[in-house]
C-alpha positions in Angstrom: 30.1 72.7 62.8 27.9 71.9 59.9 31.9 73.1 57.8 33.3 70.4 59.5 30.6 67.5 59.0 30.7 68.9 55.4 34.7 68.8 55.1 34.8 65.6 57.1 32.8 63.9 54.5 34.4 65.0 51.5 37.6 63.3 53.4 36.0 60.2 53.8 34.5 60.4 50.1 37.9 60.6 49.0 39.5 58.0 51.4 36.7 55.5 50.4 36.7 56.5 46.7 41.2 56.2 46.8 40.8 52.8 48.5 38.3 51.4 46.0 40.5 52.4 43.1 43.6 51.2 44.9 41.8 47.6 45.1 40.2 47.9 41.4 43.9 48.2 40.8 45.4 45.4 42.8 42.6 43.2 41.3 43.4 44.3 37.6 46.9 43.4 38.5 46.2 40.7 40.0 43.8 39.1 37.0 47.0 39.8 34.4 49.2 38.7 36.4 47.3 35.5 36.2 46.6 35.6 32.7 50.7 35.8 31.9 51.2 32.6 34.5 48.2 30.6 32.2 50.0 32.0 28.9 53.2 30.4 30.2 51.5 27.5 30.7 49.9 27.3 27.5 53.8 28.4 26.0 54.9 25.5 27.8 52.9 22.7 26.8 52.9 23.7 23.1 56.8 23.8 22.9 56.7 20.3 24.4 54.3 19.1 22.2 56.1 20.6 19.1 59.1 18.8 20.5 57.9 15.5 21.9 54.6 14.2 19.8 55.1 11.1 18.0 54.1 13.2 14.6 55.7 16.4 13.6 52.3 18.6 14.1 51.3 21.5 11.8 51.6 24.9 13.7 48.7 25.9 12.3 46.6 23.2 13.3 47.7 23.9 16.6 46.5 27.1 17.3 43.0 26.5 15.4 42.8 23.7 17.7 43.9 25.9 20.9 41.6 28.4 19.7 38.6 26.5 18.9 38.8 25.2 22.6 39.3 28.5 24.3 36.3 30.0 22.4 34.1 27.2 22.7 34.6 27.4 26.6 33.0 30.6 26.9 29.5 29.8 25.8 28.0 27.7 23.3 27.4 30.3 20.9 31.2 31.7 21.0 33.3 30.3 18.0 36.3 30.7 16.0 36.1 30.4 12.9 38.9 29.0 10.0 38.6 30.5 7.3 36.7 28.0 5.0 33.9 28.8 8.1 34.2 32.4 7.9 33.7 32.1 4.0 30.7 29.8 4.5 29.5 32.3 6.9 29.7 35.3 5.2 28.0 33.7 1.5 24.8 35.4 1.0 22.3 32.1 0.6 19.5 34.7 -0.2 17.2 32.4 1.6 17.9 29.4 -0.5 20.4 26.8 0.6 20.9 23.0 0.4 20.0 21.8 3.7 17.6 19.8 5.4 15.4 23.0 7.3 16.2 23.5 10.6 17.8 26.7 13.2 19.9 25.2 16.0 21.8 26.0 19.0 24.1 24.7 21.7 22.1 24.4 24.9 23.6 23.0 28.2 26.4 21.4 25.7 24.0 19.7 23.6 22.8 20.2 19.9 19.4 21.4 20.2 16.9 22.1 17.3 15.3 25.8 18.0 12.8 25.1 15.3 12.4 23.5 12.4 11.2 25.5 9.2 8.1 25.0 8.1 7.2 22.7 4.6 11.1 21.5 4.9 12.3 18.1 5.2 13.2 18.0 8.8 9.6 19.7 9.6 8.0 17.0 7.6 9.8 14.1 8.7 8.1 15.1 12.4 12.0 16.9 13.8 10.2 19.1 16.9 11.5 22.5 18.8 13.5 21.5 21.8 15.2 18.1 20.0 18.8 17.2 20.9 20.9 16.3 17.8 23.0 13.4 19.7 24.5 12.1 16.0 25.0 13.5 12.5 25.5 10.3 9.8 26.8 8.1 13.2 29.1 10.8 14.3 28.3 11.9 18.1 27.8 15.9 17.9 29.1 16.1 21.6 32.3 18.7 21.0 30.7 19.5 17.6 30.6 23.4 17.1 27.6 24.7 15.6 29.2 25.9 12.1 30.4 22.2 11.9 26.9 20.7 12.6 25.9 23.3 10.2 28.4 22.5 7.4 27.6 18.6 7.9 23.5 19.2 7.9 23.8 21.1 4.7 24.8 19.6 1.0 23.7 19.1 -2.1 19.8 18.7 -2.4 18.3 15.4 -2.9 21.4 13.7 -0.6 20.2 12.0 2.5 21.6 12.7 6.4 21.0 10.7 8.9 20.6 12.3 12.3 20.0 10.7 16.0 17.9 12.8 18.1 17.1 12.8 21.6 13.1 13.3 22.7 13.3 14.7 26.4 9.3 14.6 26.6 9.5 10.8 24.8 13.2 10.4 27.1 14.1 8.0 23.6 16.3 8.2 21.0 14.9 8.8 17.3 16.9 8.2 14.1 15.6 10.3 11.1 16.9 9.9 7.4 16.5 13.2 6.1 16.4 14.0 2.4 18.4 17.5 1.8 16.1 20.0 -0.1 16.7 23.7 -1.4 15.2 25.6 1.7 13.6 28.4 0.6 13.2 31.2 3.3 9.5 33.2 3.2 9.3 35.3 5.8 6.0 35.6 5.8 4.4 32.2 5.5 0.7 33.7 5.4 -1.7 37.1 6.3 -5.8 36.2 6.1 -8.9 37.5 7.9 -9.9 34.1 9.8 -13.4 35.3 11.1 -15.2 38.2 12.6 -12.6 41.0 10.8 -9.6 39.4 12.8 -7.1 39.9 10.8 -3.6 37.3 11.1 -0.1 37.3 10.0 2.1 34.3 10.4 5.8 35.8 11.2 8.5 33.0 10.3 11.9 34.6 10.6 13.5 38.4 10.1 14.9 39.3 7.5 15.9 42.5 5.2 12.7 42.4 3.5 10.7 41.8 6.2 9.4 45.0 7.3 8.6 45.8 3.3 6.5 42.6 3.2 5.0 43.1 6.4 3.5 46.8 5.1 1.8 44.9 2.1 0.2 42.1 4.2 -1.0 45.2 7.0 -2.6 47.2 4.2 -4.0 44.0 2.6 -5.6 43.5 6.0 -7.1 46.6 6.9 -8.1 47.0 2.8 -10.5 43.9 4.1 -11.7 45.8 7.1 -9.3 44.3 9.8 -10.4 45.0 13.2 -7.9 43.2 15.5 -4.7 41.2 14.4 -2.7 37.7 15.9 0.7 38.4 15.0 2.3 34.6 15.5 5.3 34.0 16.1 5.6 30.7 16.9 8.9 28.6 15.6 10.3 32.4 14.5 14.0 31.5 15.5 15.0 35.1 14.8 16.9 36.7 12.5 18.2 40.3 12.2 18.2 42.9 14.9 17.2 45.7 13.3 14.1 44.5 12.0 12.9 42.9 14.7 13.0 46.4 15.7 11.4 47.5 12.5 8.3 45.2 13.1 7.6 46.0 16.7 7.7 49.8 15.9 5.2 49.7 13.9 2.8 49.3 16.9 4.3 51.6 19.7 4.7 55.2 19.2 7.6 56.7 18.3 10.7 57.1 20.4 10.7 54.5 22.8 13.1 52.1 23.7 12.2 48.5 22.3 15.2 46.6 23.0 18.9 47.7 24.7 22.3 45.8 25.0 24.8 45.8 27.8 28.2 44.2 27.9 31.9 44.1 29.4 32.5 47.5 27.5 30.8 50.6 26.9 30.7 50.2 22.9 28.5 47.1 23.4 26.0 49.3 24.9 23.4 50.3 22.6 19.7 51.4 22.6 17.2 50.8 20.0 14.0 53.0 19.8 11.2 53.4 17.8 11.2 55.3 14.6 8.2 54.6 13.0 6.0 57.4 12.1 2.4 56.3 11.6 2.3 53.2 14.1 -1.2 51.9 14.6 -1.7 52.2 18.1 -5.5 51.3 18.4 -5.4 48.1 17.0 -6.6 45.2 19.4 -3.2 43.0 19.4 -2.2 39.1 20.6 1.0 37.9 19.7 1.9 34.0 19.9 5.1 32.1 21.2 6.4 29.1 21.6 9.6 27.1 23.1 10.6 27.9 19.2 10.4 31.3 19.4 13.8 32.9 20.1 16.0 35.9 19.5 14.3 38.7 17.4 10.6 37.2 17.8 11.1 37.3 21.6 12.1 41.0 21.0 9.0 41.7 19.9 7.2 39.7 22.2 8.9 41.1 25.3 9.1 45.1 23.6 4.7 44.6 23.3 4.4 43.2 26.3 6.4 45.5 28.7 4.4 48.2 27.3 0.5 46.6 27.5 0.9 47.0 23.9 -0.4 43.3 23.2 -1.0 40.3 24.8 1.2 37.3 24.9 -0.6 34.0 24.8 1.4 30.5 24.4 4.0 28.8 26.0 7.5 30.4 27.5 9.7 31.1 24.4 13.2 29.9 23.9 15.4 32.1 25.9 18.1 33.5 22.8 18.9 37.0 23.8 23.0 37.3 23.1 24.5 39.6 20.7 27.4 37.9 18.4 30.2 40.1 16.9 31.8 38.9 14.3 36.0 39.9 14.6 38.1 39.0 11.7 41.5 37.8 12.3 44.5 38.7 9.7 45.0 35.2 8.0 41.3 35.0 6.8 39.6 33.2 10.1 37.7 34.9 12.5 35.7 35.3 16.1 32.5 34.9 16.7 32.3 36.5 20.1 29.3 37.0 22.4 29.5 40.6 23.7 26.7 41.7 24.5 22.8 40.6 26.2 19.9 41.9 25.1 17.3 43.7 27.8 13.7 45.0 27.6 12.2 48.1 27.9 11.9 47.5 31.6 15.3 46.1 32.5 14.4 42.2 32.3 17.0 39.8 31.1 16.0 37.4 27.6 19.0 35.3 27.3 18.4 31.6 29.4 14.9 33.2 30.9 13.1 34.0 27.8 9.5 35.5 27.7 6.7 34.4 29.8 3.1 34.6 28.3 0.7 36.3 29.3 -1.9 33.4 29.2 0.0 30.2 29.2 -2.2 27.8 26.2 -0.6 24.9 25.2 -1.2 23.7 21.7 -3.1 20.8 20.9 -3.1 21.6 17.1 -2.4 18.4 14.7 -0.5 19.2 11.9 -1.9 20.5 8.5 -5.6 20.7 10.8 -7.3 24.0 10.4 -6.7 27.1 12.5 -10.1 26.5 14.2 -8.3 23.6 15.3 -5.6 25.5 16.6 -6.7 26.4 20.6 -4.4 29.4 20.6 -5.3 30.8 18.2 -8.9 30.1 18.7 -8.0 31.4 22.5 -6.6 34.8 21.0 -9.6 35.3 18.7 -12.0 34.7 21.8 -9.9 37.6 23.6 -9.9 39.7 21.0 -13.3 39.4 21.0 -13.7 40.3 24.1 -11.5 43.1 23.7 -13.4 44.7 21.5 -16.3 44.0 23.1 -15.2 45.6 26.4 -13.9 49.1 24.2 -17.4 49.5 22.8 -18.7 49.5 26.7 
């Protein structure tokens, strides 16, 4: 009997198993079946354009235009690239370009400032996280892709842009005239005991020689007999991968996962762990975030946080957690293609979420006013405090 039940299973397995194939089949039929109808659409309209527009068009300009909108309809951080862009893109600025200081994004189709840098024009003319860039010199951004905002916010230093931005909190428009400097990239913008042996690092972005500089500033540190440490990360709008990765290891123990990617194919599916041999694992730890803290600072964030590693005091961070792949194309352009999201040690999701502190502080600090002015970070030396108070129990 118990043969039977067995063999009778097995059959329906195999019926269930043929049928979902059989469908997975029809579908992927169906789906390229509907992909050659839209391509004959598409073959259409460009053979009547080519035959019928007033102007004799450029065939090229055609198909960068065709492709520009069928990347740009994916999600705002898909793009082709012609390639003048692709060039642009790949120069090595080496942290100094002509520009005016500022990361942005495309967020729900607008032009939105992710942070401003700090010390740089836009940061000093008063340009906040969060901003929506409505006009560049009087031109509306609204189908603007973000390497041309890019190419049209950068020039030669000491040449003024105008830019029109839109204040949700204020709900008015602001018009800034921006004088272009040389924006010079620190990575880390400063490292200091600030009282009772806490030690503090100020984190701006990630980049290759980030995990060198942020050795010296540890030893410096601990040379001064740090006992705790705020890592902030506030208005860190990212930067490379791998050394987010870097920087977080350096406080979990070796082997485990930090950060994994999952997308449409298998090969977009990678795993990051920690690698680091002599992490300092005892070391009280807050790390601060802001709505300006995106992509590899909410890496680290999230990596700390899923394991109790450190505590997360601010607001909710920015919510940047797509991988970009960059294909070339045979006549010099190329795609910039979102393949993959990035996940936490514990399976949560970065990208349009982003990280959740903690302790939830907002800051009250007034520009250029001392840290003890700052109530996060005054907050995180309190709990630190506390911390260390509670071990010695």
């Amino acid at each position: 009997m118990l043969k039977r039940l067995t063999a009778g299973l097995v059959l329906c397995l195999v019926i269930a198993l043929t049928a979902s194939l059989a469908t997975s089949a029809i579908d992927h039929k169906k789906n390229k079946n509907d992909l050659y109808r839209q391509v004959e659409l598409f073959s259409d309209s460009l053979a009547i354009v080519e035959a019928e527009y007033v102007d004799e068009p450029e065939a090229r300009n055609l198909i960068y235009g065709a492709l520009k909108g069928m990347i740009s309809s994916l999600d705002p951080h898909s793009q082709f690239l012609d390639p003048d862009s692709y060039n642009e893109l790949k120069i090595d600025t080496e942290g100094r370009f002509g520009g005016i200081g500022i990361e942005i994004t495309i967020k729900d189709g607008i032009l939105t400032v992710v942070t401003p840098i700090e010390d740089t024009p836009a940061w000093k003319a008063g340009v906040k996280s969060g901003d929506g860039i409505v006009k560049i010199n009087d031109e509306s951004t609204r189908d603007m892709t973000l390497t041309e905002a890019v190419k049209k916010l950068r020039g030669k230093p000491q040449e003024a842009v105008n830019i029109t931005i839109l204040r949700n909190a204020q709900n008015k428009l602001l018009d800034f005239k921006i004088v272009r400097d040389i924006i010079k990239i620190k990575d880390i913008k400063e490292a200091r005991i600030l009282e009772d042996h806490v030690g503090y690092i100020r984190l701006v972005e990630f980049r290759e020689n980030t995990p060198v500089d942020f050795d010296i500033a540890l030893k410096k540190l601990q040379k001064q007999s740090m006992n705790a440490l705020i890592l902030d990360l506030r208005n860190n709008p990212g930067g490379l991968l791998d050394i987010a990765v870097r920087v977080t290891e350096k406080f979990i123990e070796k082997g485990k996962l930090i950060i994994y990617t999952k997308g449409r194919k298998v090969s977009s599916d990678m795993e990051f762990l920690s690698d680091y041999k002599t992490p300092i694992l005892n070391l009280p730890l807050v790390v601060l975030i802001n709505e300006g803290s995106a992509s590899g600072s909410e890496i680290v964030a999230a990596a700390l946080q899923d394991y109790k590693r450190a505590i997360i005091i601010g607001t909710k961070s920015f919510g940047k957690g797509s991988v970009q792949t960059l294909i070339p194309l045979s006549d010099g352009s190329a795609l910039r293609l979102t393949t993959a999201h990035y996940f936490t040690p514990s399976g949560k999701q970065i990208h349009n979420k982003g990280v959740e502190p903690d302790i939830v502080v907002e800051n009250t600090k007034k520009e250029k006013s001392d840290y003890k002015s700052d109530n996060q970070v005054m907050r995180a030396i309190d709990l630190l405090r506390a911390v260390r108070r509670y071990e010695k129990t």
